[in-house]
C-alpha positions in Angstrom: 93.5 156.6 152.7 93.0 160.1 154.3 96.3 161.0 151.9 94.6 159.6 149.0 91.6 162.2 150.0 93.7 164.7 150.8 95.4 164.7 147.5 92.1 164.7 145.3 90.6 167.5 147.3 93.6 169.5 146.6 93.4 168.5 143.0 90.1 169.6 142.7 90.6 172.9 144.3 93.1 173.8 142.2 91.3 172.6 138.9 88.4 175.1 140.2 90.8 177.9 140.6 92.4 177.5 137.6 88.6 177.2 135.6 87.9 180.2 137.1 90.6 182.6 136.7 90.7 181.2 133.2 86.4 182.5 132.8 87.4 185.8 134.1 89.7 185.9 131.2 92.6 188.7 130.6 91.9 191.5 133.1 91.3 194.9 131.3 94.2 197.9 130.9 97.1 198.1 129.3 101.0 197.7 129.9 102.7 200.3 131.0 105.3 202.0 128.6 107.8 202.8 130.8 110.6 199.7 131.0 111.1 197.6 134.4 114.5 198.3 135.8 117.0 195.9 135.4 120.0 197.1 136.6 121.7 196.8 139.9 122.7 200.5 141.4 126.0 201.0 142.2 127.6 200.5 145.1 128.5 203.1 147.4 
């Protein structure tokens, strides 16, 4: 029973974390310009 508690609380946390990160909406800015690197650097 306590696992069956456990689980819904979890639930429920995560059902109000995702409620309110989706009221805050997009966060403000923008992207940057500049490309993220994806090459690996040689080796010496």
């Amino acid at each position: 029973m306590r696992a069956l508690i456990a689980a819904a609380t979890g639930l429920a946390v995560a059902l109000v974390l995702v409620f309110t990160i989706t009221a805050m909406g997009t966060p403000s800015g923008g992207t940057s310009p500049k490309p993220l690197l994806t090459t690996v650097p040689a080796h010496p």
